[in-house]
C-alpha distance (Angstrom), angle and dihedral (degrees) to the residues before:
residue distance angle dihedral
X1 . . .
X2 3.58 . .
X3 3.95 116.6 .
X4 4.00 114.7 -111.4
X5 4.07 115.1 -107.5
X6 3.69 104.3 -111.1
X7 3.73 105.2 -125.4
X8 3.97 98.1 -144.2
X9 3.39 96.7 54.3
X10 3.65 112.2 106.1
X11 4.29 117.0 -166.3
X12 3.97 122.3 -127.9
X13 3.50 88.1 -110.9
X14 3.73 93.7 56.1
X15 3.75 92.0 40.3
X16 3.86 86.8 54.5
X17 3.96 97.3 54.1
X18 3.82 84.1 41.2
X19 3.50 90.8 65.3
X20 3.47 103.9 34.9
X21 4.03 89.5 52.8
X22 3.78 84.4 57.0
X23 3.87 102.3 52.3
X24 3.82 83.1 53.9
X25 3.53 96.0 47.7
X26 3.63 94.0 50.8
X27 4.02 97.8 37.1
X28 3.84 76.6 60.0
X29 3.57 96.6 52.4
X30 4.04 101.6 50.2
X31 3.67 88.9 44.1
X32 3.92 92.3 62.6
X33 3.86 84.4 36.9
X34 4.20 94.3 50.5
X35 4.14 84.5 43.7
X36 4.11 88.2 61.5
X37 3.70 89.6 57.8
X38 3.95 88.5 73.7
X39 3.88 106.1 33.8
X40 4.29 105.7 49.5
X41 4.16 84.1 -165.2
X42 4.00 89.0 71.5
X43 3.85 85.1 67.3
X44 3.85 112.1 22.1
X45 3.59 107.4 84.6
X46 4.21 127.1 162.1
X47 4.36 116.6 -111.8
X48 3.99 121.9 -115.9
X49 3.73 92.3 -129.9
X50 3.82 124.7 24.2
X51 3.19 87.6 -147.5
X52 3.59 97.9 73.2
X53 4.01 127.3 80.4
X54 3.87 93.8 -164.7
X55 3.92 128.6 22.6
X56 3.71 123.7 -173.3
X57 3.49 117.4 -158.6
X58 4.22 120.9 -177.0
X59 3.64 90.3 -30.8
X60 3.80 108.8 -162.0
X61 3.80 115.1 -179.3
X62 3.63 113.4 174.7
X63 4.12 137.6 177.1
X64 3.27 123.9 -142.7
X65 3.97 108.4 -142.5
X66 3.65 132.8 167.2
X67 3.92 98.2 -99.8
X68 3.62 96.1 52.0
X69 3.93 130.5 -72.2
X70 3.84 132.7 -38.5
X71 3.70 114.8 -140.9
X72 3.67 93.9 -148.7
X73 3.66 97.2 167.3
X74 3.66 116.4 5.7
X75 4.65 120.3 -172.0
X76 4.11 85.5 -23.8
X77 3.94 96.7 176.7
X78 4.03 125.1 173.2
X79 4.11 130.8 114.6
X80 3.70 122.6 -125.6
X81 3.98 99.1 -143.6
X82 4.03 122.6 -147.9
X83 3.90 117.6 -85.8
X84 3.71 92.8 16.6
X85 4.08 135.4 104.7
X86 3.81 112.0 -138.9
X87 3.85 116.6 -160.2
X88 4.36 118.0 -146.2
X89 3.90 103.5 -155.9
X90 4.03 119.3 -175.6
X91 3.76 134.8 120.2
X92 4.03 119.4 -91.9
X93 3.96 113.6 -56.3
X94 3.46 91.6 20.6
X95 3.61 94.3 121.9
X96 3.41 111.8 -103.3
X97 3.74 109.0 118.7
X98 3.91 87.4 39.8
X99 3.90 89.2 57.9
X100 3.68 87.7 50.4
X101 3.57 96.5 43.1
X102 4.38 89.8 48.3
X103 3.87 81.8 49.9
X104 4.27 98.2 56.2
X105 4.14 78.4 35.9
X106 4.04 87.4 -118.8
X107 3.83 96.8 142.8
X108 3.82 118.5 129.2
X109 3.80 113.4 -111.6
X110 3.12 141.8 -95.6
X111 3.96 92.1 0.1
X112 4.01 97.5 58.0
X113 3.83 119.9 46.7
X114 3.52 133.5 161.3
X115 3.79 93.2 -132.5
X116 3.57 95.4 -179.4
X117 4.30 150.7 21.7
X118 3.64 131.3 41.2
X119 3.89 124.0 -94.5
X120 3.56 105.4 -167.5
X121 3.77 120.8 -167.9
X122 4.06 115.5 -163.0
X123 3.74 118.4 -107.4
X124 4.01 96.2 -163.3
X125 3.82 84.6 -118.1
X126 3.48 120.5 80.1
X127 3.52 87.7 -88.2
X128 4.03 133.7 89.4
X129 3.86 136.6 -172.9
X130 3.60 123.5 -118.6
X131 4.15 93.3 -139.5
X132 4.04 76.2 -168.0
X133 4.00 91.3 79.8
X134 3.71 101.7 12.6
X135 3.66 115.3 139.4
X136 4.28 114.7 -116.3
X137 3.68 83.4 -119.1
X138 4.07 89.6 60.0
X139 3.79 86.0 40.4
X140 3.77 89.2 60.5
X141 3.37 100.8 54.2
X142 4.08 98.6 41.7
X143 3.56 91.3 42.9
X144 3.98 109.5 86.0
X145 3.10 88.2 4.1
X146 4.21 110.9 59.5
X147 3.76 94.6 9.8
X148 4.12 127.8 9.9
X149 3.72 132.4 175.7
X150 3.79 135.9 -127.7
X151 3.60 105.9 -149.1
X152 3.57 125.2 -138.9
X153 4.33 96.2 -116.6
X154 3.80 111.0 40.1
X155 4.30 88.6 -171.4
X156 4.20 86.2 63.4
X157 3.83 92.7 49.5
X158 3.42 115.1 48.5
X159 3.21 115.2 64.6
X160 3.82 118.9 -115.3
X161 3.58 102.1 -148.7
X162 3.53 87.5 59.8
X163 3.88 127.9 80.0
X164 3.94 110.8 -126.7
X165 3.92 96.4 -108.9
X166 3.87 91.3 60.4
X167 3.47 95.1 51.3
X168 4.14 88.4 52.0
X169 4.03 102.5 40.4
X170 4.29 78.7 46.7
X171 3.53 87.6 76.2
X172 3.85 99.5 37.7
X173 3.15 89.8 49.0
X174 3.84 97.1 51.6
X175 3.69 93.1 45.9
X176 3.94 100.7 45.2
X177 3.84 109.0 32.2
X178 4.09 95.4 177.7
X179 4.16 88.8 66.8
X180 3.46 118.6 104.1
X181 3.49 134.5 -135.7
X182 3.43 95.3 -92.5
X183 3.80 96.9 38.2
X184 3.75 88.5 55.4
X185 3.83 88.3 55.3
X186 3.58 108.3 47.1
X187 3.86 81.5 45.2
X188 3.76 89.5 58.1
X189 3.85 99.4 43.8
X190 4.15 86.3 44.8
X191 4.35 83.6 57.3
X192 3.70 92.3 47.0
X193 3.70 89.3 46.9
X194 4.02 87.0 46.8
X195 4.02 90.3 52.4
X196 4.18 90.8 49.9
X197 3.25 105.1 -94.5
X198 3.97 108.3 146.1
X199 3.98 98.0 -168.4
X200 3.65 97.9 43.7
X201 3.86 91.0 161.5
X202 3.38 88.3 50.3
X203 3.69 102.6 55.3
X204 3.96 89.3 41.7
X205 3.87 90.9 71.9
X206 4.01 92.8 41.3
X207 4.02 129.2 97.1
X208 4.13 112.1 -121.8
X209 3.77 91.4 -115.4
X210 4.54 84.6 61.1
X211 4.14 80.0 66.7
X212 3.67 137.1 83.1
X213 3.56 122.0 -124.1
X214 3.66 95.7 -98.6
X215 3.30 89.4 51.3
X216 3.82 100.0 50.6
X217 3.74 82.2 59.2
X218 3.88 97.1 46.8
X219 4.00 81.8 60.8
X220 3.73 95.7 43.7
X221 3.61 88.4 57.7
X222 3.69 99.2 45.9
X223 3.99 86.1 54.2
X224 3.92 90.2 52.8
X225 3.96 86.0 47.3
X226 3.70 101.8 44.5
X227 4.06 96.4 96.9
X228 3.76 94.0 34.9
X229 3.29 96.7 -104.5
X230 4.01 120.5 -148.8
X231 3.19 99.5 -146.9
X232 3.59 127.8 32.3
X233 3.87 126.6 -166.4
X234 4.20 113.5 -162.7
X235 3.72 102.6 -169.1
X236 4.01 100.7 -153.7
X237 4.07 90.7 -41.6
X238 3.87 95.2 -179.0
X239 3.64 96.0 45.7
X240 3.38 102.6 110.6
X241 4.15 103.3 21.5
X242 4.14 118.9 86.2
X243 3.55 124.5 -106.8
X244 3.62 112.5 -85.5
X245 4.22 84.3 49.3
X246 3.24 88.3 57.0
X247 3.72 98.5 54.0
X248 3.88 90.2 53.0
X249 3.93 98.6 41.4
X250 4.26 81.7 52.1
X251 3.59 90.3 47.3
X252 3.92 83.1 44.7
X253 3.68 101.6 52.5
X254 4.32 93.2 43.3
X255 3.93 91.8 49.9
X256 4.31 93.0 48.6
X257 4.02 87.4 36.5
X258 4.11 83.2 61.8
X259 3.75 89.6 30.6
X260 4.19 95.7 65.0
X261 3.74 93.8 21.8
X262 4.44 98.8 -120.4
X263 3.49 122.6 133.2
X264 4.03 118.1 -124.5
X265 3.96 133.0 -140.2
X266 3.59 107.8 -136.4
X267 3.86 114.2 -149.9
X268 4.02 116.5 -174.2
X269 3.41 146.2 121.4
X270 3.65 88.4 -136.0
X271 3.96 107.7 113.8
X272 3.80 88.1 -168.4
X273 3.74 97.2 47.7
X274 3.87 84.0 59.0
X275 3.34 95.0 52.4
X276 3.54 103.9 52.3
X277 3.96 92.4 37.5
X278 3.82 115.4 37.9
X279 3.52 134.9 74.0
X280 3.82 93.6 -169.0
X281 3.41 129.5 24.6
X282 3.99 135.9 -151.9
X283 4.50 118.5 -152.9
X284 3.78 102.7 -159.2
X285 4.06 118.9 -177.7
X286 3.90 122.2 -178.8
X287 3.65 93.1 -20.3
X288 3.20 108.8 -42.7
X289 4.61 135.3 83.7
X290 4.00 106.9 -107.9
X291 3.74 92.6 178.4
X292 4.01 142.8 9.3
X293 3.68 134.2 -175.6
X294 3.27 151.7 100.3
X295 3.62 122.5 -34.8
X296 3.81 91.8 -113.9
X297 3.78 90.0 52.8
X298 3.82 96.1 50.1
X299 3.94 99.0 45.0
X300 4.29 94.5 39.8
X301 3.60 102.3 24.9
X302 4.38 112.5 26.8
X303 3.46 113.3 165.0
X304 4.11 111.4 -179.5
X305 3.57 106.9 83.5
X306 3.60 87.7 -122.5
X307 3.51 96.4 54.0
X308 4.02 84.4 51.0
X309 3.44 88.8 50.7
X310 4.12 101.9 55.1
X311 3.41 81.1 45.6
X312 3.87 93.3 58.4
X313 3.75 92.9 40.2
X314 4.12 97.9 61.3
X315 3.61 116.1 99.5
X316 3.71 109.8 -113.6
X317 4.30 122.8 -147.0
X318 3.72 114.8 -113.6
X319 4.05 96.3 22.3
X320 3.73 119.0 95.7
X321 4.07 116.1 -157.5
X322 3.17 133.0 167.9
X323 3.83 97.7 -124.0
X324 3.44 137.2 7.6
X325 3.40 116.2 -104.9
X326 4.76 112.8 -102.4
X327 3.24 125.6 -163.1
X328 4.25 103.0 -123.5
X329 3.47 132.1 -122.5
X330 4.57 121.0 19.4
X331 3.70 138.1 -93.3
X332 3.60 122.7 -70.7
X333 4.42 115.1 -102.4
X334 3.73 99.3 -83.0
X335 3.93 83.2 -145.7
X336 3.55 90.4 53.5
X337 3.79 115.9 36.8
X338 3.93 125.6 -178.4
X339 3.58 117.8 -112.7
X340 4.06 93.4 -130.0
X341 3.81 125.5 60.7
X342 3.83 110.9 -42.4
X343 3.65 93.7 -131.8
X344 4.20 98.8 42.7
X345 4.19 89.6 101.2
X346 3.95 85.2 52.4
X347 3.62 96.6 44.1
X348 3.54 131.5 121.3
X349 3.61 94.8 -171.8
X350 3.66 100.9 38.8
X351 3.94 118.0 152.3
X352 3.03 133.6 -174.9
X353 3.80 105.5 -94.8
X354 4.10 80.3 64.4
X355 3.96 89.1 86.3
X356 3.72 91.4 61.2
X357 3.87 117.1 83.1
X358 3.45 131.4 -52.3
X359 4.31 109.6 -50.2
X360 4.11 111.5 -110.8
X361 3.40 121.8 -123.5
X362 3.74 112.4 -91.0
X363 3.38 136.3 -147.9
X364 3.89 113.2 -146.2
X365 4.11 99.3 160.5
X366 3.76 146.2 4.0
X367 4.12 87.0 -76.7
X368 3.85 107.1 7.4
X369 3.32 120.4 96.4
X370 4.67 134.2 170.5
X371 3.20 142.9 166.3
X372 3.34 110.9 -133.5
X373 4.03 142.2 104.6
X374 3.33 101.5 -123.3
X375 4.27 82.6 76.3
X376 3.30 93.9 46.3
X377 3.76 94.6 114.3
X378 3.98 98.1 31.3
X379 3.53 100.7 62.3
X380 3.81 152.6 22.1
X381 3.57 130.7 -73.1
X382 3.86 111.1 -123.8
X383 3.69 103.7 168.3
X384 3.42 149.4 -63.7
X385 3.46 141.4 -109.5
X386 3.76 118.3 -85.7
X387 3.89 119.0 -137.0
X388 4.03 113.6 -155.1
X389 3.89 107.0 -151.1
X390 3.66 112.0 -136.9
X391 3.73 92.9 -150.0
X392 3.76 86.2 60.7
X393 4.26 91.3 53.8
């Protein structure tokens, strides 16, 4: 009997073009990104809506690995208006952090690239940058400074050779050059007194391993809020800090987000976080944004059967079950994606228009939008999701 091909093996000869097809790709890719550094029109662009401090528009992130290419984040489209916290909800390696990590340009080079859409971020004056083709030395001065990030584990990003007031009057410094020495510090200890931190001068001369946790974090947001900041992106801030921290550095994050005026994108798994946090919230499943609204549409009215199902699978207080609610079967390869909806051979609802291609987005009120079939005739079609073909780069 002969012995069944195993389907994840990959041969040296298909390995080899594999690799070689990347190098090109990528060569490809820093040339047009080296060629914006001398014309500014190949990365200033104009936004849709004014209104808006960050569009994305058929974001396509993709990393270029040995066995063939990751779709990490494939035509992810939504708008983070001004004043307003957006939440990004999805199980692990759905995308999230790498579509805020394309957006602050922090992808590692040559093996992710956004390959594809525009993310424009609002320059107050009629103009925008396409953080797509923006040059590193663009990056530099926008990021920190326009938009900054809270990362999700405050012990892997400060340094800890450093003491904690280096690490804040770094970015002060780098952001407003005319500050003195002493300008830069009193403006440091007044942010570490803004993020609750009682002995600010204190905690200036100490190392980050001398602090708990919670405060680790408290610091790591008062760097991402030292240049007021309009936008700020918290990558799962509360991840690693217990409960009652959590509450505070919440509480901590929506008072400063009103304080400076910027707008923050919310990423968690935390259902409950959303709720009590975000005005609008973003549903993204193996790459890609299967529903959008506000938050009142997402908690009392979801839609996508996935959305319907994280909703189903978190715990509720006063009702005892045996288990918690899981959504069956596992994600689709990321290197080899179906050509119908991602979620159909998870679906509960599935029909059979499912096995066709990839469900538009759909309209289905003033806010709401899915994609999914079973709307098909209840709303409006307002796009779809557009692949790039790497063959084509």
């Amino acid at each position: 009997m002969a012995k069944r091909k195993n389907t994840a093996y990959i041969s040296g000869k298909e390995s080899h073009y594999i690799s070689k097809r990347n190098r090109k790709i990528t060569k490809k890719l820093d040339k047009e990104r080296d060629n914006a550094n001398k014309d500014p029109q190949l990365y200033m662009t104009k936004m849709h809506d004014e209104n808006n401090v960050v569009e994305l528009d058929n974001v396509c992130t993709y990393f270029f690995t040995d066995i063939g290419v990751v779709r990490a984040v494939d035509g992810v489209s939504f708008n983070i208006p001004k004043k307003t916290t957006v939440g990004v909800v999805g199980e692990s390696g759905c995308g999230k952090s790498v579509t805020s990590l394309s957006l602050m340009q922090l992808l590692q080079r040559p093996t992710g690239q956004v390959v594809g859409g525009e993310i424009r971020l609002n320059n107050d004056d009629g103009t925008a940058y396409n953080i797509v083709n923006t040059p590193t030395k663009i990056m530099q001065e926008i990021r920190g400074n326009k938009m900054s990030m809270i990362f999700q584990e405050p012990m892997t990003s400060l340094n800890p050779v450093f003491k904690i007031g280096a690490q804040v009057n770094e970015v002060i410094e780098l952001h407003n050059p005319d500050m003195s020495k002493e300008q830069v510090r009193e403006r440091t200890l007044e942010m570490l007194k803004m993020v609750g931190i009682a002995n600010a001068e204190g905690v200036y001369d100490m190392y980050p391993h001398e602090l708990s946790g919670g405060m680790r974090q408290r610091v790591m947001i008062a760097i991402a809020l030292a240049c007021s900041p309009k936008l700020i992106i918290a990558d799962e801030p509360t991840t690693a800090l217990d409960v009652t921290i959590q509450a505070q550095i919440l509480d901590l994050l929506r008072s400063l987000k009103d304080k400076i005026n910027s707008s923050i994108m919310l990423i968690t798994h935390d259902l409950g976080v959303i709720a009590e946090m975000a005005d609008y919230v973003v549903v993204m499943y193996a790459g890609r944004v299967v529903e959008k609204g506000t938050a009142d549409d997402i908690f009392h009215h979801p839609c996508h059967p996935y959305t319907i199902g994280l909703m189903k699978s978190k715990p509720v207080v006063g009702k005892k079950v045996d288990a918690l609610y899981n959504i069956p079967g596992s994600v689709p390869n990321p290197i080899n994606m179906p050509d119908y909806c991602y979620f159909k051979d998870r679906c509960e609802f599935c029909m059979e228009k499912c096995s066709g291609e990839y469900p538009p987005e759909i309209k289905i009120s003033d806010t709401h939008i899915v994609s999914c079939y079973r709307f098909i005739d209840e709303g409006e079609i307002v796009g779809r999701p557009k692949i790039i073909d790497v063959e084509e780069l």
